[in-house]
C-alpha positions as CSV (number, residue, x, y, z in Angstrom):
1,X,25.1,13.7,-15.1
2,X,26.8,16.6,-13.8
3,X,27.3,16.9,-9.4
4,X,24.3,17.7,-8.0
5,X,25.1,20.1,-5.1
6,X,22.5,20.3,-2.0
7,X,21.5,23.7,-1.6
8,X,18.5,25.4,0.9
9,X,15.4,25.7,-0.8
10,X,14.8,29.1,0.6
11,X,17.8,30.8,0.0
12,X,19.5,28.9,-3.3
13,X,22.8,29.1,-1.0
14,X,24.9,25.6,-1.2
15,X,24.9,23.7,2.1
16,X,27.8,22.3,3.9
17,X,27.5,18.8,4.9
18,X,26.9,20.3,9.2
19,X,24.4,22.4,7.6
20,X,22.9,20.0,5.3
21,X,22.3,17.6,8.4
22,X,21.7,20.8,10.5
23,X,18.8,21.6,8.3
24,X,17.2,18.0,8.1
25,X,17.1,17.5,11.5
26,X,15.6,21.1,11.6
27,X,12.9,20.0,8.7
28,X,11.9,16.7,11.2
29,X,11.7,19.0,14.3
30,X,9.7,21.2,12.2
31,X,7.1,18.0,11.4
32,X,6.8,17.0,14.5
33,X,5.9,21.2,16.1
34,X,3.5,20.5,13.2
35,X,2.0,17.5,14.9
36,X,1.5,18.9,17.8
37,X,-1.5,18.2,20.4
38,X,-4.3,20.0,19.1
39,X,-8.0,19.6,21.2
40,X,-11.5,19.2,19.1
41,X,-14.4,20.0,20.2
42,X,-15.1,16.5,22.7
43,X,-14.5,13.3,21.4
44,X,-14.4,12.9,17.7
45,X,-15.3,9.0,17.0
46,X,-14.5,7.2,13.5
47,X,-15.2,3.6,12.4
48,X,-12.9,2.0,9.6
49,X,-15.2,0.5,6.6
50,X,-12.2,-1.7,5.3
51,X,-8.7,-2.0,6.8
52,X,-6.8,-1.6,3.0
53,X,-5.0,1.3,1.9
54,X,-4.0,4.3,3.4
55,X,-5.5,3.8,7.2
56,X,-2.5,4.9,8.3
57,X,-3.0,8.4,6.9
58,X,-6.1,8.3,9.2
59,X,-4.5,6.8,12.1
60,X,-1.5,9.4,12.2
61,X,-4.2,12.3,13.0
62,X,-4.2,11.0,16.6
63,X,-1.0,12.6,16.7
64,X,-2.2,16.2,16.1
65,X,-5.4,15.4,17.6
66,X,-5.1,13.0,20.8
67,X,-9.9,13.3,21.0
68,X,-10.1,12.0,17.3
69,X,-10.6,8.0,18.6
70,X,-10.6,5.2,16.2
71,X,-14.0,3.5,17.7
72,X,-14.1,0.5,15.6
73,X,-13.3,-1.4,12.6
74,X,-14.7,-3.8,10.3
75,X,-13.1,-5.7,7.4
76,X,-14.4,-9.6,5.7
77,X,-10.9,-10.7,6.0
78,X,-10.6,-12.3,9.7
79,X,-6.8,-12.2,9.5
80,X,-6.6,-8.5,8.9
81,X,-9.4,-7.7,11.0
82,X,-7.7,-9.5,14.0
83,X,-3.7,-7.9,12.6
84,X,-5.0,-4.0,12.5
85,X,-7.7,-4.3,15.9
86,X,-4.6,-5.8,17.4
87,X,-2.2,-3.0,16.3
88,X,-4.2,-0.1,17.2
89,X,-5.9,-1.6,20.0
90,X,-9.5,-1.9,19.2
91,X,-11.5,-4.0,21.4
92,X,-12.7,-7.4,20.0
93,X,-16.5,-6.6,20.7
94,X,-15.6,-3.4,18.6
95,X,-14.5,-5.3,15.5
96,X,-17.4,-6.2,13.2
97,X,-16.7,-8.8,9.7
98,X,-19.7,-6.6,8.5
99,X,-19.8,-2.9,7.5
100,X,-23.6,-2.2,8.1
101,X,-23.3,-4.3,11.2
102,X,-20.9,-1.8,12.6
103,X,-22.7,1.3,11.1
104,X,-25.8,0.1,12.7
105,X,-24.3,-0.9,16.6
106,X,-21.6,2.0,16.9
107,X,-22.3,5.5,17.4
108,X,-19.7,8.0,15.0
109,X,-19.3,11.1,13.9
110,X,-17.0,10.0,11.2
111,X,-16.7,7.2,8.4
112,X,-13.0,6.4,7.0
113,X,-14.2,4.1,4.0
114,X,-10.3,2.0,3.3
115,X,-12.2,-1.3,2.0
116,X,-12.4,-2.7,-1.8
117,X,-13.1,-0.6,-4.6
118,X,-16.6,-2.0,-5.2
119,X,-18.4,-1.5,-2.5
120,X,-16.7,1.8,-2.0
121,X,-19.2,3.7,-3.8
122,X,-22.1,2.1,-1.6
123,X,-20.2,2.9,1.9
124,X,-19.4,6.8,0.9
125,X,-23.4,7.1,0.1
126,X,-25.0,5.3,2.9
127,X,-22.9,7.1,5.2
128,X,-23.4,10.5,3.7
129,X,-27.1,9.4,3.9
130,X,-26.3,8.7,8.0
131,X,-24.9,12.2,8.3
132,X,-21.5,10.7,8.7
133,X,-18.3,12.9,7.7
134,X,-16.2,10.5,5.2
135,X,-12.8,9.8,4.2
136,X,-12.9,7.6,1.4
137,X,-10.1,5.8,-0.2
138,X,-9.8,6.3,-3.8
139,X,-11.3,6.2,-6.3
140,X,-14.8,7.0,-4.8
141,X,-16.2,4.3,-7.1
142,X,-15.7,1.7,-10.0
143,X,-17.0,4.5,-12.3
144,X,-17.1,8.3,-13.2
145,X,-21.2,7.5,-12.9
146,X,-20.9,6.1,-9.4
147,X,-18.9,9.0,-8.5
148,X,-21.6,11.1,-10.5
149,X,-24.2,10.3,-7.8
150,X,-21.9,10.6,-5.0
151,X,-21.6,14.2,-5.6
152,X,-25.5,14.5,-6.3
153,X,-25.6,13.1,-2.6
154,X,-22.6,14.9,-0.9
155,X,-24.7,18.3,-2.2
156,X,-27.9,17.5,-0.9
157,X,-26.1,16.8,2.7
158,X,-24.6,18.9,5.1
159,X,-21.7,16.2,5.5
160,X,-17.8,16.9,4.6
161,X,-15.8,14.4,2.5
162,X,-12.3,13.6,2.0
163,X,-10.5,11.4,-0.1
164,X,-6.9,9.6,0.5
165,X,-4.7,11.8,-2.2
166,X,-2.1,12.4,0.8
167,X,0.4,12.6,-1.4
168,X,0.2,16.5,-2.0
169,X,0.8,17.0,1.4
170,X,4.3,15.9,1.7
171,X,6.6,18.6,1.7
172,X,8.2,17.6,-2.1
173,X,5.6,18.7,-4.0
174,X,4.4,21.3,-1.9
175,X,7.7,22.6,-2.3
176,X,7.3,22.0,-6.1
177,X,4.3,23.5,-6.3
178,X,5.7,26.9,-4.4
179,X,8.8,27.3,-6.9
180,X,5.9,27.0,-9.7
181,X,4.0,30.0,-8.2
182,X,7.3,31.8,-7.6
183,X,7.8,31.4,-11.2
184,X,10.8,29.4,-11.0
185,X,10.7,27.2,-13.6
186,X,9.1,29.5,-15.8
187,X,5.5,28.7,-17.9
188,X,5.0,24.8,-17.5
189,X,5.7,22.9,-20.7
190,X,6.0,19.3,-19.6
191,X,5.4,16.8,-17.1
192,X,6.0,13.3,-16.6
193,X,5.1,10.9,-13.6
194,X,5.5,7.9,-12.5
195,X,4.1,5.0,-10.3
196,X,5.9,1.6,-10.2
197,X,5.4,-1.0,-7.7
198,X,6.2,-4.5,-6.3
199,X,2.9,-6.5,-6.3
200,X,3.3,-8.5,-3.5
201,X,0.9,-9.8,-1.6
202,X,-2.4,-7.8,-2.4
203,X,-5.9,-8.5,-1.1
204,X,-8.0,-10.8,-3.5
205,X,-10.3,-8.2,-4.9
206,X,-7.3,-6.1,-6.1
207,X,-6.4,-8.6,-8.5
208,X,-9.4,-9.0,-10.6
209,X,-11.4,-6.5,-12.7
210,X,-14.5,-7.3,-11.3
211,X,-13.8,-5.7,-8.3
212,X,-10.8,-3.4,-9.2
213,X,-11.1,-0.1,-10.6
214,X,-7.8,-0.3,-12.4
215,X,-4.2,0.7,-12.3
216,X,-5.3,3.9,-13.9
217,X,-7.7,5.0,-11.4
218,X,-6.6,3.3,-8.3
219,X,-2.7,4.2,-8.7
220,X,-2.7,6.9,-11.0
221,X,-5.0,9.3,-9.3
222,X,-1.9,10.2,-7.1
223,X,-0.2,11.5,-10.0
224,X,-3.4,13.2,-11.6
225,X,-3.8,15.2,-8.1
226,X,0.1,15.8,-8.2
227,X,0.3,16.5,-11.6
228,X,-2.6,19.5,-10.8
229,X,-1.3,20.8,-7.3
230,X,2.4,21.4,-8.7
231,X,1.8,22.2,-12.4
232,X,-1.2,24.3,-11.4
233,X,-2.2,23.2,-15.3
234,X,-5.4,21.8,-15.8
235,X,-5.6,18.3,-18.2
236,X,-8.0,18.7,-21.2
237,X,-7.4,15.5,-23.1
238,X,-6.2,11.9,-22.5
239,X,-5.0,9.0,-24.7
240,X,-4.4,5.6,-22.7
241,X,-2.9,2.2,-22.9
242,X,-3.1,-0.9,-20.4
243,X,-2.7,-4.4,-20.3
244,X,-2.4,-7.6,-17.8
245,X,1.3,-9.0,-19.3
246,X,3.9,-9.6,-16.5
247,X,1.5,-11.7,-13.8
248,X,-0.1,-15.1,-13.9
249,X,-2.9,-15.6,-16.4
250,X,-4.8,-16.6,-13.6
251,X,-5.4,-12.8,-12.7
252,X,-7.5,-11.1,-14.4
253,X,-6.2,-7.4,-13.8
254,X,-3.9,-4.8,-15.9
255,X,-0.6,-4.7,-14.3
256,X,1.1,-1.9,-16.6
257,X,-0.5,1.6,-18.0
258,X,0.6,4.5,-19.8
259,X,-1.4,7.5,-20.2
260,X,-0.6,11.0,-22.6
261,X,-2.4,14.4,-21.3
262,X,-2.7,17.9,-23.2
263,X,-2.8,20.5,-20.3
264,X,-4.4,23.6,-20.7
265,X,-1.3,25.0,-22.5
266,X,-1.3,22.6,-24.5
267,X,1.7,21.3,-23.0
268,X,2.1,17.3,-22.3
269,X,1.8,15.5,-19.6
270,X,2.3,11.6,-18.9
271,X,2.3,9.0,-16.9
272,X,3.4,5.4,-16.2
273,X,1.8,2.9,-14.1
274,X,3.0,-0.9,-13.4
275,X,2.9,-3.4,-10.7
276,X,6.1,-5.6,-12.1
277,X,8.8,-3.9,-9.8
278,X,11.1,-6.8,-8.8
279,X,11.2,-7.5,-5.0
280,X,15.0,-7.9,-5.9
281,X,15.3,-3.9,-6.3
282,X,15.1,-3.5,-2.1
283,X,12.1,-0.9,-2.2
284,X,8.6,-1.6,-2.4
285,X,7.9,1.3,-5.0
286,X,9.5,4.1,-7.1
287,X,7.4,7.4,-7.6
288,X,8.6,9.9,-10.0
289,X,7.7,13.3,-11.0
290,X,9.6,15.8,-13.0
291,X,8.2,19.1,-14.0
292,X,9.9,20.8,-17.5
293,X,9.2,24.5,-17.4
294,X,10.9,27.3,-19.8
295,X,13.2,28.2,-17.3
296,X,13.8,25.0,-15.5
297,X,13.5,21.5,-14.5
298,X,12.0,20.1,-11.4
299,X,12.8,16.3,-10.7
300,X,11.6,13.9,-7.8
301,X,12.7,10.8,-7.8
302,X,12.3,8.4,-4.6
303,X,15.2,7.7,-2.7
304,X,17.5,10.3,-4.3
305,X,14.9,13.8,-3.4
306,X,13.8,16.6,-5.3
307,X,16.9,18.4,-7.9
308,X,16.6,21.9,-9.5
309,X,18.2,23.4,-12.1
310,X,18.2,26.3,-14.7
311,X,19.3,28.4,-16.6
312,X,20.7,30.6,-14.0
313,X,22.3,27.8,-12.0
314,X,23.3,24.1,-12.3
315,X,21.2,21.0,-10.9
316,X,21.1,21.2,-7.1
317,X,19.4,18.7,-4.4
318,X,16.9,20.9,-2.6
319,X,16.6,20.6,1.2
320,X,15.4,22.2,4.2
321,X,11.7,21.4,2.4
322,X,8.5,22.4,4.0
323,X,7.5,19.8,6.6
324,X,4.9,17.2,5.6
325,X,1.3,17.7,6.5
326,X,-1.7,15.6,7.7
327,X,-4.3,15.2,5.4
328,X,-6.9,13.9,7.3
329,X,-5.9,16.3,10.2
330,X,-6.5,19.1,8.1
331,X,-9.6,18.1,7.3
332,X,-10.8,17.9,10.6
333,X,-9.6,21.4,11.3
334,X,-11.8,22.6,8.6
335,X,-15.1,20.7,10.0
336,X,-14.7,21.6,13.3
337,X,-12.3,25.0,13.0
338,X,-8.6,24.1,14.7
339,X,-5.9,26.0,13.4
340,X,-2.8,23.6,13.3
341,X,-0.8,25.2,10.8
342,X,-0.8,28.8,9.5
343,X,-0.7,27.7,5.7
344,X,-2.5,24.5,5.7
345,X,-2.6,22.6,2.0
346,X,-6.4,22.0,0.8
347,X,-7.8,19.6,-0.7
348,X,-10.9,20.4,-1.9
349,X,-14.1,18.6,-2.9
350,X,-13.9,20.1,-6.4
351,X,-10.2,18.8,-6.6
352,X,-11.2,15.3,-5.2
353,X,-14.1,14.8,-7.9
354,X,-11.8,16.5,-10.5
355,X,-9.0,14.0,-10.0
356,X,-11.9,11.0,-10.0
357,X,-13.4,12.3,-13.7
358,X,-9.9,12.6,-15.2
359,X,-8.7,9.3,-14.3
360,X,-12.0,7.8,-15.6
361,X,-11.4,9.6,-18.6
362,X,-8.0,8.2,-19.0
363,X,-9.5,4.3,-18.4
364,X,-12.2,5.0,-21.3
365,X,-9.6,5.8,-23.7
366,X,-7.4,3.1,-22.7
367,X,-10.3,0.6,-22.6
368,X,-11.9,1.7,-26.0
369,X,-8.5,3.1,-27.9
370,X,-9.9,6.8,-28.2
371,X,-9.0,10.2,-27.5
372,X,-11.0,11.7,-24.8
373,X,-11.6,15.0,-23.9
374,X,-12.0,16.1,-20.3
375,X,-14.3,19.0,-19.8
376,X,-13.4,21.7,-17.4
């Protein structure tokens, strides 16, 4: 592989090693300016449906917004219940072992929804039913027609709903997604992503099908939203593959996946899924995503950062990166009209219920060996 230089992402100059540490340190000052104390309008109270997942996404909005106040939380499992109230400081008589139990006792403005996948779908419509602004883990069901009636419900409401897809926020692929606008890399001709992880200790209903919406939808929706935000290509057709091979037969869930878009282009895309990272390797995970345009190649890869080359000029590391944003925090700026940044990334309701049909799509074909197409 030839030497990858570091070079600044705005200005294709090579960086000097004082520079190149110069400019991270400017990059983290430039996170934290970004997370700086915005005020909504009073006190904005949330209860946490489920302590699984991404709470942390919702917990670092306190940062930007010291009157968004995690009220209570309830979860089944009395060890994490009693681990996360304990963390974040939630009063005992504010932690509930049942959901409509707290729904019922606290008074909220806003439902994060971080529990199983199977009663995920029942959470997002009873509180969109309660008037309850949501940010739901995803997928927003077991199935594309649980999701289906979601958004039949969402429409009939005045409430607003996120959903957990926080990795388009970080700086990477806005980045990526900016030197595809600028034309960079030329027309988009293929992508490839990955998701492989250690499977530790998970919670009990993530390792059977009954209550697990799959690798595909559960994991792989991150790289179907990433795969959409950078590419700006739309997927039109799916081919799948999963199985359960590398954990104990007495799990009933598929640990590995593989799944082949056609864009709109009619360019590939694909992605690769698996829980059999060996805890050996040192890092919980390994994401990927490389972009393949006609002028150029754009490659993440955890723990080494995003590398650009073309025809123009050889492969570089890419720093001084836009600063990572706050999902959830943005979303709240949208409800209630804060301006925290001056280019905030969306993530719209079309693109959270766009990412949930595609990766539904991609289980049916796995599960019943087809091509399916994916309407637009």
């Amino acid at each position: 592989m030839p030497q990858i230089k570091t070079v600044d992402l705005t200005t294709g100059k090579p960086l000097s090693r004082r520079n190149f540490l110069a400019g991270a340190s400017a990059v983290a000052l430039s996170s934290v300016s970004a997370l700086a104390s915005f005020r909504l309008p009073g006190t904005i109270r949330v209860g946490l449906l489920g302590v699984d997942g991404h709470i942390d996404d919702v917990l670092d909005a306190r940062r930007v917004f010291p009157n968004f106040q995690v009220q209570a939380i309830s979860d089944k499992n009395l060890q994490r219940l009693k681990e996360v109230g304990d963390r974040i400081g939630i009063p005992v008589e504010h932690r509930y072992t049942n959901h409509q139990m707290l729904l019922d006792r606290e008074k909220l403005e806003v439902a994060g929804i971080c529990g199983s996948d199977g009663e995920r779908a029942g959470l997002v419509t009873e509180c969109i039913a309660r008037g309850l602004h949501i940010i739901a883990e995803k997928p927003l069901g077991m199935n594309w027609a649980e999701v289906q009636r979601i958004r039949t419900a969402l429409e009939a409401s005045k409430v607003h709903l996120t959903m957990l897809l926080s990795m388009r926020f970080e700086g990477t692929f806005i980045a990526m997604r900016q030197m595809v606008e600028s034309g960079q890399i030329g027309e988009i001709a293929q992508v490839d992503g990955q998701k492989s992880y250690v499977l530790g200790k998970r919670p009990d209903w993530m390792l059977h099908n009954a209550s697990f919406s799959g690798i595909i939808p559960y994991i792989g929706i991150h790289l179907v939203d990433l795969i959409r935000f950078t590419s700006k290509r739309e997927p039109t057709q799916v081919s799948a593959l999963q199985a359960h091979i590398g954990q104990s037969n007495t799990l009933d869930f598929d640990d590995t996946a593989a799944a082949m878009f056609r864009l709109d282009n009619k360019a590939p895309a694909q992605l690769h899924l698996d829980y059999l990272r060996p805890e050996t390797f040192g890092t919980h995970g390994d994401d990927r995503l490389r972009l393949v345009g006609t002028e150029g190649i754009l490659e993440y890869r955890e723990g080494v950062g995003l590398v650009f080359g073309s025809k123009k000029q050889a492969q570089k590391l890419l720093n001084s990166l836009p600063p990572d944003q706050s999902l959830v925090a943005n979303f709240l700026s949208g409800i209630y009209g804060v301006q925290i940044l001056p280019h905030p990334v969306q993530l719209t309701v079309d693109d959270i219920f766009r990412a949930n049909q595609i990766v539904f799509a991609a289980r049916d074909a796995a599960e019943n060996d087809r091509i399916v197409s994916i309407s637009i």
